[in-house]
N, C-alpha and C positions, 0 to 999 in steps of 0.2 A: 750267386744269390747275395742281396747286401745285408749288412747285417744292422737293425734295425734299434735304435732305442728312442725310447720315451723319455721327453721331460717334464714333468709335473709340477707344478709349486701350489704350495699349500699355506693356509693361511687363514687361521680357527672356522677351519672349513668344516668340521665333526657330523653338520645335521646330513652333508651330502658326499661326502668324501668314499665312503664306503661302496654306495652305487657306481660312483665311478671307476673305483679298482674293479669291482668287479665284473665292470662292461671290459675292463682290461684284460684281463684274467681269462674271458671270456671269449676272445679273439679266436674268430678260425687260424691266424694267422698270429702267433704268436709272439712277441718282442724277444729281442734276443738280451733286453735290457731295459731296465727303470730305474729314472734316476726320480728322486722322488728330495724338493730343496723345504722344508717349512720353515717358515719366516717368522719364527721366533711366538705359534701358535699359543693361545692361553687356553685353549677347551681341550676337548680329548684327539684331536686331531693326530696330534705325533704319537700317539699311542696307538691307535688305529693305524695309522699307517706299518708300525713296526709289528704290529701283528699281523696282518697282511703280508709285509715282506718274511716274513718265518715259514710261511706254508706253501709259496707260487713257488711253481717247477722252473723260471728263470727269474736272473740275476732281477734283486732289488736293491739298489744302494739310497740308505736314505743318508740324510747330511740335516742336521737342527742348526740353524743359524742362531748364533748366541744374540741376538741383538736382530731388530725387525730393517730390512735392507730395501721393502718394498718393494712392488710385483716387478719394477722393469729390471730392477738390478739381480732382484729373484732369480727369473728367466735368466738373464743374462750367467749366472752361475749357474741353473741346471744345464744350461744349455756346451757352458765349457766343461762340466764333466762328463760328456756324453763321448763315448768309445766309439759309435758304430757308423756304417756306411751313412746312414741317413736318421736324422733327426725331428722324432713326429711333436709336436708343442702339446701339449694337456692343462685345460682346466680342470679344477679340483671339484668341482658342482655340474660335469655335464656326463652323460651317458653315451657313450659309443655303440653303432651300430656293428656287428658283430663279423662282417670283412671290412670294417675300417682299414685297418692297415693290411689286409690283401689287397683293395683296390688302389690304396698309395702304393703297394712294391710294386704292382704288374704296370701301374701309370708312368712309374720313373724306370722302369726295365724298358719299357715299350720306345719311352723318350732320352734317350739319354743325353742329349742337348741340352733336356731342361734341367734347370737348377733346382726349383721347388713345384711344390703344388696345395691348390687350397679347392677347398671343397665348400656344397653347400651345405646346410642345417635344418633340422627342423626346428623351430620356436616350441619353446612348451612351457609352461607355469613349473611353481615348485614342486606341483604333484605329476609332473610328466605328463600334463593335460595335454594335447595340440592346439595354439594360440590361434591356428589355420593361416599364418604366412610360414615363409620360409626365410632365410638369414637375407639371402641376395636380394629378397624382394624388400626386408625394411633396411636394407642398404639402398636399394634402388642402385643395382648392377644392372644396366639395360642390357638389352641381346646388341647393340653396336660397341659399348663396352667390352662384351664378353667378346665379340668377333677381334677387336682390337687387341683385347691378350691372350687369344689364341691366334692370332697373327703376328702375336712379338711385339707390338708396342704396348705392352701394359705400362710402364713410364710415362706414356700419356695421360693413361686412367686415373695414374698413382698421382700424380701430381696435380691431379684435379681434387680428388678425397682419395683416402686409404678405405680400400672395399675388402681388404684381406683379412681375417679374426685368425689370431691366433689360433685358438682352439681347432682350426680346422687346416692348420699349415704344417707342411713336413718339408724339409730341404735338405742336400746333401749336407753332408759335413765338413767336403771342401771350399765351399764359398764361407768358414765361420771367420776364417781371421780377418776376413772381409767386415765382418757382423760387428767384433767384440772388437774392444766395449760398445757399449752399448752409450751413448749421449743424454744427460739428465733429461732434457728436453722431449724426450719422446718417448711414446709407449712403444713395446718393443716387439707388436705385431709392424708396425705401421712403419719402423725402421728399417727390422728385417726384409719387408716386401718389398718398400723402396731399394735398399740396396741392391738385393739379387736381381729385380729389374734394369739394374742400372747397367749391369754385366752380365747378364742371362736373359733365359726366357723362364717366363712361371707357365705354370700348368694350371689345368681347370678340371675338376670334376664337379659336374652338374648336379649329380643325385647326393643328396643330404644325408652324410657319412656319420652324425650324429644328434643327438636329443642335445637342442641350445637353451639351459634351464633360464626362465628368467624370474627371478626374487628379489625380495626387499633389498637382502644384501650383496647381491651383482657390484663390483666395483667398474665392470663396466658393462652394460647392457645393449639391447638394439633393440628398445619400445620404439616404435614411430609416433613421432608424435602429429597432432591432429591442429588444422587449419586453426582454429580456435587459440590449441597452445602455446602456436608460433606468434599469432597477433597478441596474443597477451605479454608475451616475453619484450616484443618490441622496443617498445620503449626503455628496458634494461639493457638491451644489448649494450657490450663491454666491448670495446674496438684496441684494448688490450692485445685482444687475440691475434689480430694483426704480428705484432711483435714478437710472439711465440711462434707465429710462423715463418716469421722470416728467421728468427732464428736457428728452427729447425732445418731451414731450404741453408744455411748458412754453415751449418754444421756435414748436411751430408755434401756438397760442395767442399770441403774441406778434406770429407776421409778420402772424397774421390780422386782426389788431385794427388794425395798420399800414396794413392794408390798407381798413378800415374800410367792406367791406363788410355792406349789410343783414341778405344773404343768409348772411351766414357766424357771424348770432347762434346759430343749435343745434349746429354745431360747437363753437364755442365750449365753450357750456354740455356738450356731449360729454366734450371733455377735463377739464373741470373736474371732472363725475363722474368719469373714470379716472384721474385725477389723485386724487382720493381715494379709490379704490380701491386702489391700489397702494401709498398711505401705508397703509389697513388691511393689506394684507399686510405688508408691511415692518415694521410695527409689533405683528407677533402675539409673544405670549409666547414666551420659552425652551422652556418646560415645554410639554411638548404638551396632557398635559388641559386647558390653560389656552385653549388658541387654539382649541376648539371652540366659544364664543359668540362668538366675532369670527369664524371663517369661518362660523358658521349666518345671521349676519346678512348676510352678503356674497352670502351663498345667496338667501335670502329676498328683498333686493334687487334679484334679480337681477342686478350686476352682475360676477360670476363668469363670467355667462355671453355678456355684452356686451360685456369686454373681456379676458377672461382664456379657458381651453379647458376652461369649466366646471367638471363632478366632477371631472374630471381632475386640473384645476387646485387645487382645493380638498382633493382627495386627498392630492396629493401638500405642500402646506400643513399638511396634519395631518402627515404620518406624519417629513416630511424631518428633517434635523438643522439644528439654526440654526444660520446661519453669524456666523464670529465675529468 
């Protein structure tokens, strides 16, 4: 049996921290350990957690960061002081369904090829309303997606958008020296998933393993937003982002090669296509008549559609305003 721990970071989480220990606590299947990091909290947060940890039948270790480190480097430190076979990620604001973590041991007992596993969620308001979607559906993880990373290429999927939420992610703890550190650049669901794809296989559980709270203060959410709010944004698009991304494709291309495995030459060569993808974007004309031969080619390539969200994406590449 492996032995299981939890990482949590917390972060003047007070109004909802509570309910989530205690969906923890509450486990048919209980942690063999919680690492619990807060990030330097100003409300009752770290106090609540150390009363919590006084009373559960397993190990609590909390750790107060003298100084605010921010959630990817958060993570990234509960994540290295975790002891156990396998490593389940925790939000501070969401509720776990109650074999949460019996149906992640029996998934990576069953599999042991695979390196992680991420589940789906239910959506709910701040009073545990149900929103009526589920997480994969305001990702918009299709069923040929999901066939793709239950077939081993989730690298494909990943490198199109990151579909994985922390909150719902567990991985061994042998792929971590792989993980850490962690790169400024990226949130540290989105890095994790990428890498272990890069040299493993990820896992899927379909049924919605926890309450996905969403509230004002989410620092990072999954509203979908609606046709209306994307043509309003338009004309602000920020083609910035472009640069973040390649720097991000530029960054895990680097750990890989550090890593100097065989396996991880057509990742490689992956990034290096969207890596030049993203400079043809970046680098379309002012003038919009002008940028229809550089998106037709991008089209034709197909890599519009392998690492961007296709017409969509190319759509809205013609019609946007350049940013300046």
């Amino acid at each position: 049996m492996n032995v299981l721990s939890v990482a949590l970071c917390t972060y003047n989480g007070a109004q909802f921290i509570t309910e989530q220990l205690e969906s923890i606590a509450a486990q048919s299947r209980l942690p063999d350990e919680l690492i619990i990091c807060d990030d330097d909290s100003h409300d009752s947060t770290l106090d609540l957690v150390k009363r919590f940890a006084a009373a559960t039948p397993f190990a609590v270790r909390v750790h107060a960061n003298p100084r605010n480190l921010g959630s990817t480097k958060n993570f990234e430190q509960a994540v290295s002081m975790c002891q156990g076979d396998v490593i389940v990620l925790s939000d501070q604001d969401d509720v776990w369904r109650q074999d949460k973590l019996l149906q992640i041991e029996r998934f990576l007992a069953a599999a042991p090829e695979t390196a992680a596993v991420f589940s789906d969620a239910e959506m709910v308001d701040a009073e545990l309303r149900p929103l009526g979607y589920r997480l994969w559906q305001s990702l918009r993880l299709t069923r040929l997606q999901q066939k793709r990373i239950r077939n081993g290429a989730a690298i494909e999927v990943l490198l199109k958008c990151n579909v994985v939420t922390g909150a719902t992610l567990a991985f061994r703890s042998q792929f971590r020296p792989q993980l850490l550190p962690i790169p400024d650049d990226w949130v540290h669901d989105g890095w994790i998933a990428l890498m272990l794809a890069s040299t493993a296989r990820l896992g899927m559980i379909a049924e919605p393993l926890l309450l996905y709270r969403q509230h004002a203060s989410n620092q990072l959410g999954a509203l979908p937003k609606g046709v209306t709010e994307k043509l309003r944004e338009l004309p602000l698009r920020d083609r910035s982002m472009f640069g973040v991304y390649r720097s991000q494709c530029l960054q895990a291309k680097s750990r890989l090669l550090h890593l100097g495995l065989l396996s991880t030459a057509p990742v490689i060569r992956m990034l290096d296509d969207k890596v030049s993808h993203l400079e043809w974007r970046n680098g379309l004309p002012t003038a919009r008549p002008l940028r229809l031969p550089f998106i037709m080619h991008e089209l034709m390539n197909y890599r519009y559609f392998r690492y961007s969200n296709g017409g969509q994406s190319a759509a809205l590449d013609l019609i946007s305003r350049a940013s300046r």
